[in-house]
Each structure stands twice: as structure tokens, then as C-alpha cells.
C-alpha positions in Angstrom: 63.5 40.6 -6.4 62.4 37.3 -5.2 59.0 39.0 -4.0 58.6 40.3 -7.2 59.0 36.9 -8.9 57.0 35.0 -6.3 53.7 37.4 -7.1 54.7 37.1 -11.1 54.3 33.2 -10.4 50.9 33.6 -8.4 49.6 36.0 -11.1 50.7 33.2 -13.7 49.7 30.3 -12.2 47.7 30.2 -9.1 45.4 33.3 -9.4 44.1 31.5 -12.8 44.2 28.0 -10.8 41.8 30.0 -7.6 39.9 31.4 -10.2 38.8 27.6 -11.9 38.4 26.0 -9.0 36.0 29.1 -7.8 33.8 28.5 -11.3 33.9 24.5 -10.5 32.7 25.0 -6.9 29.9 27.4 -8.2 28.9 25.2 -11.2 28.7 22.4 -8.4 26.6 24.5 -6.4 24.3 25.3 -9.5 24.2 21.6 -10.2 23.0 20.6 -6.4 20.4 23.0 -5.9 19.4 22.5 -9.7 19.3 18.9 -8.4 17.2 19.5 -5.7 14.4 21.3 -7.5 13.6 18.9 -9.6 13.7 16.4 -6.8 10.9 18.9 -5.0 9.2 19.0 -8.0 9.0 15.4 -8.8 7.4 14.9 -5.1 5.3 18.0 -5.2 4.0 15.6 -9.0 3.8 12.6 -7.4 1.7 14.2 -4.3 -0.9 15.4 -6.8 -0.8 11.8 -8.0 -1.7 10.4 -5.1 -3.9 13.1 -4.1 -5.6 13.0 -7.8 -5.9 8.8 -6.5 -7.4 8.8 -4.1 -10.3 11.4 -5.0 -11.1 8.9 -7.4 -11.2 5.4 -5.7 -13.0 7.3 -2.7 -15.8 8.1 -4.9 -16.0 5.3 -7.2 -18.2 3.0 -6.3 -16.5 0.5 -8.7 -12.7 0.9 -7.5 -12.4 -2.5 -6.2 -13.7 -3.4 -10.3 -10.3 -4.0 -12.5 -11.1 -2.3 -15.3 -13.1 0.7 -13.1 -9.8 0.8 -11.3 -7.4 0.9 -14.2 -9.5 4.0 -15.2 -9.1 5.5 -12.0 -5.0 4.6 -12.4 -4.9 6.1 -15.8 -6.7 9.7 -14.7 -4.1 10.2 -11.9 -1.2 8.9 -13.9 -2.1 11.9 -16.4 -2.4 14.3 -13.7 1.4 13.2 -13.0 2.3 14.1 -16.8 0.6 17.9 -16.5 1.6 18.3 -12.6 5.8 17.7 -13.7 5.2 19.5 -17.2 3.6 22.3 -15.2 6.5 21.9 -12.0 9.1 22.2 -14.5 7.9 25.5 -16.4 6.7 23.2 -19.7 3.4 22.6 -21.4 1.5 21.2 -24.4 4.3 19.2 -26.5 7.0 19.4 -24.0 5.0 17.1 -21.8 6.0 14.1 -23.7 9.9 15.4 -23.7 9.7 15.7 -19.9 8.2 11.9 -20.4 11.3 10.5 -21.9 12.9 10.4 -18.7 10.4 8.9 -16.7 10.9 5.6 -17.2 8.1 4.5 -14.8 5.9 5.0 -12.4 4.6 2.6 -10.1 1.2 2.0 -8.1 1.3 -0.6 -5.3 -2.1 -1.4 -4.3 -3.5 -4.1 -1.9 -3.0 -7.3 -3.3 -0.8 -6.3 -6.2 0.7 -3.3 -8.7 0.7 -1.6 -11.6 3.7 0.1 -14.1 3.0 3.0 -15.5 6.0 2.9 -18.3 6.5 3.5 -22.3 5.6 1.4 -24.9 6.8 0.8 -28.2 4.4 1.6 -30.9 3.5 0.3 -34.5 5.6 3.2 -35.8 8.9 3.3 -33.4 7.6 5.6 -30.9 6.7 5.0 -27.2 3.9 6.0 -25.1 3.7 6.0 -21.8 0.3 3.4 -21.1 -0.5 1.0 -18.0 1.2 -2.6 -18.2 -1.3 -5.5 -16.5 -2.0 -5.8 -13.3 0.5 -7.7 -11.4 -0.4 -9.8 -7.8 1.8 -10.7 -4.8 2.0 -14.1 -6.0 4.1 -17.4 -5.1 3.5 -20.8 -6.3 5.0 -23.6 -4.7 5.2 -27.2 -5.8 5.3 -30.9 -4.6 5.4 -33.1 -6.8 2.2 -33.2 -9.3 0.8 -30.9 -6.8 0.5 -27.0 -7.2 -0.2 -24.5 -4.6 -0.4 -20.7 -5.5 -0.6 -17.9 -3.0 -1.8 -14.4 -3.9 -0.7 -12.1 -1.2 -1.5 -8.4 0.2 -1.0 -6.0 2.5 -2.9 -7.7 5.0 -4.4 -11.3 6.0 -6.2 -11.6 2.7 -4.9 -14.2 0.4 -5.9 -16.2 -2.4 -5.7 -19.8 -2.5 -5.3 -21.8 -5.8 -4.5 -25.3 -5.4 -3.8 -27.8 -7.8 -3.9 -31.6 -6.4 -3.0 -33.5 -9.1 -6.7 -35.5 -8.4 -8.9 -32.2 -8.1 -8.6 -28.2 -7.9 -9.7 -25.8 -5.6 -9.7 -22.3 -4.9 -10.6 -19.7 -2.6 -10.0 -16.2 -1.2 -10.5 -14.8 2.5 -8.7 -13.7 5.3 -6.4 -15.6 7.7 -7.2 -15.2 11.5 -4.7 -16.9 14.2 -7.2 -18.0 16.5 -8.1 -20.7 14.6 -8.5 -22.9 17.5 -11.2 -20.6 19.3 -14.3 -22.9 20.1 -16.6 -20.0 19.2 -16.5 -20.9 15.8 -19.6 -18.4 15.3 -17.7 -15.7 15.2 -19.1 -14.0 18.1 -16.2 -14.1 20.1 -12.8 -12.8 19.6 -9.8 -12.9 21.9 -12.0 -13.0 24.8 -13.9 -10.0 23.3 -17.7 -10.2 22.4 -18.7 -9.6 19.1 -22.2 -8.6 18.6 -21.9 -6.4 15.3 -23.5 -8.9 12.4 -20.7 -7.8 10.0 -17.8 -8.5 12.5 -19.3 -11.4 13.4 -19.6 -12.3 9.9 -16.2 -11.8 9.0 -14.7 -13.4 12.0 -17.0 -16.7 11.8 -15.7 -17.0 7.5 -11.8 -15.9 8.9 -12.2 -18.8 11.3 -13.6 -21.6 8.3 -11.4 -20.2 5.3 -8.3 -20.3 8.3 -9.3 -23.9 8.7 -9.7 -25.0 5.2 -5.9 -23.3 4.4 -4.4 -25.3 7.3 -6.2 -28.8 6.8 -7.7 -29.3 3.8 -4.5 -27.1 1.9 -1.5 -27.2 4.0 -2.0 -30.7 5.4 -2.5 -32.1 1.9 0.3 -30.6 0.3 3.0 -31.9 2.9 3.4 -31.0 6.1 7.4 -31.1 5.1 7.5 -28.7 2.7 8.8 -25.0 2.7 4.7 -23.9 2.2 3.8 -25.7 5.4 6.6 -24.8 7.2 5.8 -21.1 6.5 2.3 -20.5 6.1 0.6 -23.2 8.5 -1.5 -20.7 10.4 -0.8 -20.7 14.1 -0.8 -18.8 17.3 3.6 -18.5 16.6 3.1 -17.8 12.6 0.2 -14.9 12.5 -0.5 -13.5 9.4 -1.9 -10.3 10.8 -0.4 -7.4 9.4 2.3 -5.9 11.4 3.3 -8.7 13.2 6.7 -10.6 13.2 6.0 -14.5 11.5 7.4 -16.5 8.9 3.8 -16.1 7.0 5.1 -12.2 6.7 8.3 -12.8 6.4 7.6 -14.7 2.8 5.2 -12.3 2.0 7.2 -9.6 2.2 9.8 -11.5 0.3 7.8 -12.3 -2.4 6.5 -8.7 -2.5 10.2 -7.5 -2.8 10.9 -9.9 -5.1 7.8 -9.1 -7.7 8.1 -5.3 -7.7 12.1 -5.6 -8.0 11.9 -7.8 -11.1 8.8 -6.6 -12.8 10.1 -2.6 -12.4 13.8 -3.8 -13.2 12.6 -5.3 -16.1 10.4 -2.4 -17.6 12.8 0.2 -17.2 15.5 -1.9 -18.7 14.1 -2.7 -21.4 12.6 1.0 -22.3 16.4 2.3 -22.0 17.7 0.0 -23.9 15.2 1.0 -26.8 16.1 4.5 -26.6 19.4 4.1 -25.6 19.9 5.7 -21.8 21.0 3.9 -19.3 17.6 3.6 -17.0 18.0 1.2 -14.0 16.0 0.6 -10.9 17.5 2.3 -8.2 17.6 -0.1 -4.4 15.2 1.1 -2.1 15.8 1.3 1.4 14.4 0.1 4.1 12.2 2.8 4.9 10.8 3.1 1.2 9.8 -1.4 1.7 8.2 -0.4 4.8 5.9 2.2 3.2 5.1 -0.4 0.6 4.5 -3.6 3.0 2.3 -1.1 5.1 0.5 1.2 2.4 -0.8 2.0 -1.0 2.2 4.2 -2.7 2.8 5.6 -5.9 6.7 6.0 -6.7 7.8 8.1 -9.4 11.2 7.5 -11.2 12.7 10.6 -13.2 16.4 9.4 -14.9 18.6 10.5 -17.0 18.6 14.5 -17.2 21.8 16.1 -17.8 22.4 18.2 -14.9 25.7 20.4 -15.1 28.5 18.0 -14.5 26.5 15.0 -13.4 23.3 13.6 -14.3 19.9 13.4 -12.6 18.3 10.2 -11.4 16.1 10.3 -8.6 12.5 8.9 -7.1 9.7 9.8 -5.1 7.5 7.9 -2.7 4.5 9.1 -1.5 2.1 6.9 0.4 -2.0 7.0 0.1 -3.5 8.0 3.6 -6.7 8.2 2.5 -8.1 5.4 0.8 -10.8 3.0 0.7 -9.3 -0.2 -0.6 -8.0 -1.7 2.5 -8.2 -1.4 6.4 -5.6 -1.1 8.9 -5.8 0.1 12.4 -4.8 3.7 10.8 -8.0 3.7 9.1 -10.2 3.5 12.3 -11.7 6.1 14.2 -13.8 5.8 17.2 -17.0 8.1 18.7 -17.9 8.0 22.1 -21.3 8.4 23.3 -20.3 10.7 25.9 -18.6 13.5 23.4 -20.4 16.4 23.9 -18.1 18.2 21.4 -19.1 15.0 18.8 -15.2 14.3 18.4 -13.7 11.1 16.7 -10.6 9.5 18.6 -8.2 6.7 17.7 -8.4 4.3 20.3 -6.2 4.9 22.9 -7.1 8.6 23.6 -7.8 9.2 27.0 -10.7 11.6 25.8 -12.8 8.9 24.6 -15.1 7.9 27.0 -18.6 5.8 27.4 -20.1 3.5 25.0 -17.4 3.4 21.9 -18.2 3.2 18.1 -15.8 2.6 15.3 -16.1 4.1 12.1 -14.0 3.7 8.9 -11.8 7.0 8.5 -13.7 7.8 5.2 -17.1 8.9 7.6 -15.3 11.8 8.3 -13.6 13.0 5.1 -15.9 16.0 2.9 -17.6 14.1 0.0 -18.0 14.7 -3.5 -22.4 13.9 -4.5 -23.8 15.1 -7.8 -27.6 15.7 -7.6 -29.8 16.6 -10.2 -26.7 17.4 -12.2 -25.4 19.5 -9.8 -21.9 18.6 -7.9 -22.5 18.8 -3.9 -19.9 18.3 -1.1 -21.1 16.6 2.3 -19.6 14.9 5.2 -21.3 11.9 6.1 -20.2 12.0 9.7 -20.3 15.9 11.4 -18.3 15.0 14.2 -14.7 16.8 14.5 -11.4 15.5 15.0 -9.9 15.5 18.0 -6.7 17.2 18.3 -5.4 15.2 21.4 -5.0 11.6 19.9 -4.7 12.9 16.3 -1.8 14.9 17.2 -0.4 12.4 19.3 0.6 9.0 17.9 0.8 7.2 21.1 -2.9 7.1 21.0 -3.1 5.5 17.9 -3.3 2.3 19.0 -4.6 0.1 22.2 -1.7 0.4 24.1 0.3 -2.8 25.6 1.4 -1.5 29.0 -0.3 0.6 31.9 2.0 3.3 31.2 0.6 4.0 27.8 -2.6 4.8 29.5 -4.0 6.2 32.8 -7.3 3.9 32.1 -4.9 0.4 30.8 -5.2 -0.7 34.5 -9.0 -0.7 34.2 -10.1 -4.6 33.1 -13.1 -3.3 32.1 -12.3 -0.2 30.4 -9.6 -2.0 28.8 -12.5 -4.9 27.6 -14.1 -2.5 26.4 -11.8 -0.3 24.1 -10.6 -4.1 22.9 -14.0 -5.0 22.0 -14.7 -2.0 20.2 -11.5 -2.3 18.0 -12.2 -6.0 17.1 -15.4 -5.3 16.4 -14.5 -2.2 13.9 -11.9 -4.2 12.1 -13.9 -7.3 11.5 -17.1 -5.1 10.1 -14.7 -3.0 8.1 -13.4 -5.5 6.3 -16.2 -7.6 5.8 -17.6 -4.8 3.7 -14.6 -4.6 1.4 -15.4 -6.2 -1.6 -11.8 -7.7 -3.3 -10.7 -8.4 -7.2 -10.8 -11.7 -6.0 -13.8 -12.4 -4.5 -15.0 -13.7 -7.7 -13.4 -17.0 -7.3 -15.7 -17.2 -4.0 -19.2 -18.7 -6.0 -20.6 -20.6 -3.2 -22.0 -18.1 -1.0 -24.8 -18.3 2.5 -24.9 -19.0 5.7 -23.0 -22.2 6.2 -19.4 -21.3 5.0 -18.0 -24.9 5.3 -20.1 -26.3 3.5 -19.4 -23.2 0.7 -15.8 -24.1 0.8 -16.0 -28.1 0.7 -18.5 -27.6 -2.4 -15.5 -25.4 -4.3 -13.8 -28.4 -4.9 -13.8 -30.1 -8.9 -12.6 -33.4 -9.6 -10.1 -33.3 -12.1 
């Protein structure tokens, strides 16, 4: 009898209880991998977003042009709109539906960013559209005197001072060895520098380094919190990558801008419409992408998802691009390839008289001709799959046991050389938004920069 009522009371009560908690369990599962496919297709978006990018900036002349660029911006921000529609099965007027619950996306580019969020318009509505361009910037004051610092990704800054008596301003990059003699430019950490680009960019490095420390710096106060962490020294490098107080309060002020400026926008949109949008905290991993690349980071919020809600982002970061340099972007030819590879420095497999080349020689090209569109490669050689597989060979290595040839002065001299030489003539052909506040421009750069100053 007691058997009889112990199944009675399973039948009653826990058969119906294994039974809910079976539906709940599979509803969770339903909502998980219903979660993860629209975080796969929010990447697989934002890839074609960068992808869309960089074909455009590679083959614009004008990219480096702000409104050429905000054209380029707004042509792969609409290839994110169709790629999700099309990811998530919709098309036509349920693109701006799937819209609602992207709150923002946003472009981090070399010296600054743009938000790709919505917009109120005249009538109530919102549009998704492009909000100004934003720069890595800091000012920092004394007193009657102003400083203001537009940072990027690398040793290029901005300089707008503000001395109470006079103003000047100035863009260029920042070089440690601001103490080398050869002030010509045609020699670099004992390396010489015979390329007239390198040596270009080295020799205006060296005077703009100079004018930031003396003329800047020095007047400003050698006490305050700008000296203490910009002064340019052998122990405070700017150069990207390395660890200094100059890139600590960089990358603070970096942080900082994109944190407030995106917390801001996608505040203020769900507020509007009345979801609860907030900027989600990025990790370490996702900053380091952003200090060290051009990204594009996608935001989706807000979607009701079985039991829970979906709120998720996607970084991708721009390999290919021809708005900055970094020792990533650098390949090397050796005159005795036979096979016409490219290498990254370290590889064992280059050999004889090196050449560097910006990454972009060696990427198929888009040409129209006669109205006709033609693809090319400007440089026929063919990766090598030893260094480009391996990233130990990316870089010049810093102990013998990175490289059979590291114990070879010579061979080491040389490799050196021909990096230094690459980076300097790389960058010098980069034009920058802000090279327009350089007007003095020839042969004698101190002069240039002394004759920048205005009395006030």
C-alpha cells in the first residue's frame, strides 16, 4: 500500500515537477545557442564592416581628407546595416527594426573616433548618422597658460599651446633620441640612414621633439603634471608599444574619451526610446586592440531573447590599412630571393641587401582604366610562409636565441638599418588630418617651427 501511495505522489507531484524543469532547461538551451547566433552574426556584420573599410581608405587617395574619410565611414557603416539585416534573415524595412537595437557603433582611427549612433529627427524619429569626429585629446593648464595634446596610436601628436603672451602650434612625431648629434637625420641608433624620406622624417622628429621639450614643456613648468609626463626622454619614450608615462597618459586619455563620448551616446538614445542601453566595460584585451589598431566595435542591445535579454559587442580590428604604420605593416625583400618572397624582419630566410616596403605593395589593387575596373598588385613578389606563419619573426629579435644570425654584428646592423630606415620613409609619406596646422614648410625645420609662433 505504501508503494502504491509513494508512486500516486510522484505521478502528482514530481513527474509534473521533472517534466518543468525539463521544458526550463531546454528553453535555456534554446535561449544560449539563440544567443550565440546572433553574437556570430553580429561579428560575421562587423567583419564585413571592416573588410568594406578598408577597401575603401586603401583606394582612396583622399582617406586621410575629413570629409573624404567620413564618406568612406558612412559606406561601410551601411554595409553593417545590410550585412546584420541580411545575417539575421531580414531585408528592406526590417533593416531599420534590426537598427533600433544598435545603439552604436564605433570607429577608432589613428588620432581619434567616430559614433555611428541614432539621431533624433525633426519629426520624433531617429536615424542612425555619423556624430563629429572626436580626437585623443587632453588639455592641461597653468595658470593663464594652456597646453593641448592631440594624441594617436603612435608618436604623432598635436601640439596647441596657449602662453598667455603668444600661441603656437604644431604636429609631428616624437622621437627619443632627441639628444643624437646627427641632427640631420641620417643617423639613427647607430644605424645609417641614407633613404631621403627616412632621413627626412627623422631629421623633423628630432626638431619638432626639441621644440615639445624646450620651447613647450620647459615654458609651461617644468613642475607640472604635463612635464612630469610628456618631457620626451630616453626613460619616457613615446614610441608605440613601449612602457612610459607619455603612453601611460595616452592611453588614459584614450580610455577616458571613448568611455565617455560612447557612454554618453547610447545613454541618451535609450533614454529617448525608452530601453535601457549602456556601455558595456571592455576588457583588457578589447583596450589593447584599440591602443594598438584601427577597430570597429559593434554594440547590439536590448533583444528579447527567451528568458533573458541580448546585449552583446563585437571587435574586430583593421589589418589592412593605410592610415598608419606599425612594425606589423612592414615587409622586407631581399635581393638574394630567388623565389621574390617578402619577409618580416626577423626571418632567417631573408638574406642580402634588405628593402622595406609598406604591406599595401603586396595586397591585389583595385585601378579603373578607360572606364574599365582592373585589379593589379603593385609588388609580384609572394609571401613567405616561414615568417608569416611564424610570429617570432615578426620582429628584430632582442636575444641570440631569437635568431641563428642575432650573434652576427653585422647582419644584425644591417636588419636594424633596414627597419629604421622603413619606418622613418613610411611615415614620412603619410599625410595626417593635422598636418594643416604645419604652414611653414622647406628645408630648415627650425626655423619653420620658431616662425609658427603669433604674438597675442
Amino acid at each position: 500500500m505504501r508503494l502504491q501511495n509513494l508512486l500516486v505522489i510522484f505521478v502528482i507531484i514530481a513527474l509534473p515537477v521533472i517534466i518543468i524543469l525539463s521544458i526550463f532547461v531546454n528553453y535555456q538551451i534554446d535561449t544560449a545557442r539563440l544567443k550565440a547566433s546572433y553574437a556570430s552574426k553580429l561579428i560575421d556584420a562587423t567583419y564585413d564592416t571592416v573588410a568594406a573599410f578598408q577597401l575603401n581608405t586603401n583606394n582612396n587617395t583622399y582617406s586621410s581628407v575629413a570629409d573624404s574619410l567620413m564618406e568612406d565611414i558612412e559606406a561601410s557603416s551601411n554595409i553593417f546595416v545590410k550585412s546584420l539585416a541580411s545575417n539575421l534573415g531580414v531585408a528592406g524595412a526590417s533593416e531599420s527594426q534590426i537598427m533600433t537595437y544598435v545603439p552604436a557603433l564605433l570607429y577608432t582611427l589613428y588620432d581619434g573616433y567616430y559614433i555611428y549612433t541614432p539621431v533624433r529627427q525633426a519629426d520624433g524619429t531617429f536615424v542612425h548618422d555619423i556624430k563629429p569626429y572626436v580626437y585623443y585629446t587632453k588639455t592641461y593648464t597653468n595658470g593663464s597658460k594652456t597646453l593641448t595634446i592631440n594624441f594617436s596610436l603612435d608618436n604623432y601628436v598635436a601640439v596647441y599651446y596657449d602662453n598667455g603672451n603668444w600661441y603656437e602650434s604644431r604636429a609631428g612625431y616624437l622621437e627619443t633620441k632627441t639628444d643624437d648629434p646627427r641632427a640631420d637625420g641620417t643617423e639613427y641608433k647607430g644605424c645609417n640612414i641614407t633613404d631621403a624620406d627616412a632621413i627626412n622624417y627623422y631629421k623633423e622628429a628630432y626638431a619638432f621633439t626639441k621644440w615639445f621639450n624646450d620651447t613647450v614643456l620647459r615654458d609651461f613648468g617644468t613642475t607640472t603634471e604635463a612635464y612630469s609626463k610628456l618631457y620626451i626622454n630616453e626613460n619616457n619614450s613615446p614610441l608605440q608599444g613601449t612602457s612610459s608615462s607619455f603612453n601611460d597618459e595616452k592611453i588614459d586619455v584614450i580610455e577616458k574619451s571613448i568611455n565617455n563620448n560612447l557612454f554618453q551616446a547610447m545613454n541618451i538614445y535609450g533614454k529617448e526610446v525608452g530601453m535601457d542601453f549602456r556601455a558595456p566595460i571592455l576588457n583588457g584585451e578589447d583596450w589593447d586592440k584599440i591602443f594598438n589598431n584601427i577597430c570597429v566595435i559593434s554594440f547590439m542591445q536590448g533583444i528579447p531573447v527567451g528568458t533573458s535579454i541580448f546585449n552583446d559587442y563585437a571587435i574586430i580590428t583593421s589589418t589592412d590599412n593605410s592610415m598608419y604604420v606599425d612594425e606589423n605593416t612592414l615587409y622586407f625583400t631581399g635581393s638574394e630571393d630567388g623565389d621574390q618572397k617578402y619577409h618580416r624582419i626577423g626571418c632567417t630566410e631573408l638574406k642580402g641587401t634588405i628593402t622595406g616596403h609598406n604591406r599595401a605593395e603586396f595586397k591585389i589593387k583595385q585601378l579603373e582604366e578607360d572606364g574599365e575596373i582592373k585589379y593589379t598588385y603593385p609588388n609580384p613578389a609572394s609571401a613567405c610562409y616561414f615568417c608569416m606563419v611564424r610570429a617570432s619573426s615578426a620582429s628584430l629579435p632582442t636575444s641570440q636565441e631569437e635568431a641563428s644570425w642575432y650573434s652576427n654584428l653585422s647582419e644584425r646592423k644591417k636588419r636594424e638599418t633596414a627597419y629604421y630606415t622603413a619606418l622613418g620613409k613610411q611615415k614620412y609619406k603619410l599625410v595626417k588630418i593635422s598636418d594643416y596646422i604645419n604652414v611653414n614648410e622647406g628645408n630648415n625645420i627650425e626655423q619653420n617651427i620658431a616662425n609658427d609662433k603669433v604674438e597675442k
